[in-house]
N, C-alpha and C positions, 0 to 999 in steps of 0.2 A: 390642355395647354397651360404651362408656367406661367405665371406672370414674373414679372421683374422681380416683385420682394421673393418668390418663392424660389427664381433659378439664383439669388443671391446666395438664399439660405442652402440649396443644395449644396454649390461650389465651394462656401464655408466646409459644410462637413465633409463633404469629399477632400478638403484640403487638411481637415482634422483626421479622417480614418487611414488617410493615403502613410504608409509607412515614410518615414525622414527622407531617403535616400530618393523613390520620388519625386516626392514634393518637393527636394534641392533641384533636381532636374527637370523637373516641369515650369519650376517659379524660381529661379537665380541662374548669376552668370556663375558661382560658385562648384567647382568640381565635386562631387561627389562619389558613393558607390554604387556599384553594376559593373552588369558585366560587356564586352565592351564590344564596339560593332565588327572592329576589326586590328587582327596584328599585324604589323611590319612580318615581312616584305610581302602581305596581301592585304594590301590597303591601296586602293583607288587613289591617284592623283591625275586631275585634271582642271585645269587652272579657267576662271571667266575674264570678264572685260572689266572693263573700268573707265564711263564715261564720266561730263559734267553737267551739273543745271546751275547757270546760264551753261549752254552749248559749249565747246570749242575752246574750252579753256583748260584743258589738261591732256597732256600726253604720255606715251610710254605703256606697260604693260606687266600682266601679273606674274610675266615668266623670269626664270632666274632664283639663285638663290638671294637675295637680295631686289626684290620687284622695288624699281624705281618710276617715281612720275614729278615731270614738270609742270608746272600750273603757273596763271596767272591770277591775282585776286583781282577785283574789284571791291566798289564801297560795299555792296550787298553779300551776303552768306553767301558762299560758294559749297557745292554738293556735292562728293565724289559720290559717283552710287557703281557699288560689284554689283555684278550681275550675271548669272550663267552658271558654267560648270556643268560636267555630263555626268555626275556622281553623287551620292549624299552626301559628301564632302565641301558640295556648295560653293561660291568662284574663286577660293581661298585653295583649294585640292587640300594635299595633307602638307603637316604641320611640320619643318625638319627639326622641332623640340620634340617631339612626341616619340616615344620610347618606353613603352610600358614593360613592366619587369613580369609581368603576370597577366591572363584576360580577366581581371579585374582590376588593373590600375590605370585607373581616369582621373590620374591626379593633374594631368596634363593635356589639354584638350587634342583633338585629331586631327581638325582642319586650322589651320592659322599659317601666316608667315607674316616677316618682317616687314615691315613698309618704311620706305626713304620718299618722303618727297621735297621738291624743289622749289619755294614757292615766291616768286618776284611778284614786289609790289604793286601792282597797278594802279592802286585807290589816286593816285594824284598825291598824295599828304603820306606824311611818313607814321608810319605803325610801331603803334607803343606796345599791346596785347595780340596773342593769338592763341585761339581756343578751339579746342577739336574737341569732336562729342558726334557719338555711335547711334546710331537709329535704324529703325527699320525703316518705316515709311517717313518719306520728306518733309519733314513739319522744321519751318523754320522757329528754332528757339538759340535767344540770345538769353538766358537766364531769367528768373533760376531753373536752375538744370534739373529736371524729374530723372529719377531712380529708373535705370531702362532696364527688370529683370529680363532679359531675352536670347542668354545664353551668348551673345556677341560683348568684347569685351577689348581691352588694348592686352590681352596676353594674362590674365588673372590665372595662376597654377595653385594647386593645393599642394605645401609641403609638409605636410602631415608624415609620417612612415609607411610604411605598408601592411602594418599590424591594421586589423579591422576589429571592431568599428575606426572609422579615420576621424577626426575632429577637424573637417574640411573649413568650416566656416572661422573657424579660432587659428589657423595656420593658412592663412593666402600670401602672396606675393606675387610680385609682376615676373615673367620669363625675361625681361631686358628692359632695361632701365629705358626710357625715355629720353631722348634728347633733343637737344634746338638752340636757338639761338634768343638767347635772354634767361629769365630766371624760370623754374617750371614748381607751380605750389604743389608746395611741401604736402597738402592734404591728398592731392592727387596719388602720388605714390604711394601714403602711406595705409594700411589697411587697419588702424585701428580705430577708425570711427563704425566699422562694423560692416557685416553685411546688408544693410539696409542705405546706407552712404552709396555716392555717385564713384567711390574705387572701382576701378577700371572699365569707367564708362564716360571720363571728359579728364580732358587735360587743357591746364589755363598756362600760359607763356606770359609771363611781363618783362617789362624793360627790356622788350624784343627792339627799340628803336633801327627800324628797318625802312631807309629812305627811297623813295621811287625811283622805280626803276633797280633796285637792287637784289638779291633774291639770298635767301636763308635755307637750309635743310634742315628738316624735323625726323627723326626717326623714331619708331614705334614700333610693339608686334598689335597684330591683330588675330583674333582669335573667336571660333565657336564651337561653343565645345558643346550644341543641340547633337553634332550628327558623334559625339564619343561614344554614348552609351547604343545597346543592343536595346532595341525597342522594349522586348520581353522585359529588360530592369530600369525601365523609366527612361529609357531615350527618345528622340524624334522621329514616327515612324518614315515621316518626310527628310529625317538629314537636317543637316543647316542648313540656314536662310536661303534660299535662292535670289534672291534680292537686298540688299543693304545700305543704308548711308554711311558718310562720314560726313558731318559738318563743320567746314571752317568759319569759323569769325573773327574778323581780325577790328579792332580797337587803335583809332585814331590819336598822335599824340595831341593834347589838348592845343589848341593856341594862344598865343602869349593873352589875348583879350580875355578869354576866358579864363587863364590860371588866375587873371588880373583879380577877374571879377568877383571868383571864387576867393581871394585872399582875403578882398575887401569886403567881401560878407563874413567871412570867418570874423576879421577884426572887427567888426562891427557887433556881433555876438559876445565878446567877449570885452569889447566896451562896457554894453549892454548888464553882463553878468559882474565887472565890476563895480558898477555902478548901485547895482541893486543889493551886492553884497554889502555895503558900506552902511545901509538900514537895517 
């Protein structure tokens, strides 16, 4: 029987002897090489569900080219969770980005499509932020955001070329830009804080100022690109996720007592530091 220090120490070296290509596919949302589970036009699609936790606060469905859903927030994290799907392709089906030039280009994951959703305020108080962030299992997190290697991603593609070896991890980029209503950080889209960064696993909205009762559209791809690869070269022998979240959290704008309060400590800090600078 293992103990703990000893299954640590194995899964270290099996993470050292495991060839690159691999260990991207086992431990990153990052595309990789292998060889791939399947080509256009014999590729499974079939699409799952898409409920909420609180209950009864989202509508619509994952079919169309364009899957759209209505929701309503409350003050708490709202949870879209897919689910289903009769395929390895997982409740996403296949991906209409996906287009491999070769059964080796997984530069672009299998399963994904677009998502539009609709989302009216409910909180009572009008919404300054709104942030979405990819999970498997439902764990509410309001930041800071942990690193979610799990192969689920807002659309993360390798533009690398097709010459191999590919330099997957040094050439990412999102399959469609991100949209919504307010300003969307700049770090989010961008992939040069590395494969180890929160790129394409959360997106943060500010100066959303979205008053109750009113409703905004965000659009996004989503993507898992576990079920790309042929198990044989590091792929999922399960396929993508059968199960998945999205988390929304939306951010209250302050009120006027609080910006108050907040100025008036600031000035008071800065009284403070003139005061002391003067000796």
């Amino acid at each position: 029987m293992l103990d703990s220090s000893m299954l640590r120490a194995f899964v270290a070296m099996i993470a050292i002897l495991m060839p690159p290509c691999l260990t991207a596919a086992a431990f990153s949302d990052i595309p990789g090489e292998g060889d791939l589970r399947c080509l256009p036009p014999n590729c499974p699609d079939s699409r799952g569900t898409v409920s909420s936790s609180p209950g009864g606060l989202v509508s619509g469905s994952l079919a169309g080219v364009m899957p759209t859903f209505q929701m309503s927030l409350t003050t708490s994290p709202l949870f879209l969770n897919f689910s289903g799907g009769d395929t390895p392709l997982g409740p996403m089906g296949l991906n209409p980005a996906y287009n491999p030039q070769s059964n080796r280009d997984s530069r672009i994951p299998v399963s994904g499509q677009p998502i539009a959703l609709d989302i009216t305020n409910g909180t009572g108080s009008a919404i300054a932020g709104m942030t979405f962030y990819l999970e498997i299992p439902q764990t509410v997190v309001t930041g800071p955001f942990p690193v979610q290697g799990d192969g689920l991603s807002f659309g993360v593609r390798c533009t690398a070329g097709l010459a191999e070896p590919r330099d997957c991890p040094n050439h990412i980029d999102l399959i469609a830009a991100p949209t919504g209503q307010g300003v969307l950080n700049v770090a989010d889209i961008m992939p040069s804080a590395g494969p180890t960064s929160t790129f394409g696993d959360l997106l943060r909205f500010t100066n959303v100022n979205l008053e109750p009762g009113d409703t905004a559209r965000f659009t996004f791809f989503i993507t898992d690109r576990k079920a790309t690869l042929d198990p044989s070269t590091g792929g999922s022998v399960e396929g993508a996720s059968r199960s998945f979240n999205l988390e929304i959290v939306s951010t209250p704008v302050p009120e006027p007592a609080t910006v108050f309060m907040a100025g008036a400590a600031l000035l008071a800090v800065l009284a403070r530091c003139v005061r002391t600078s003067r000796f």
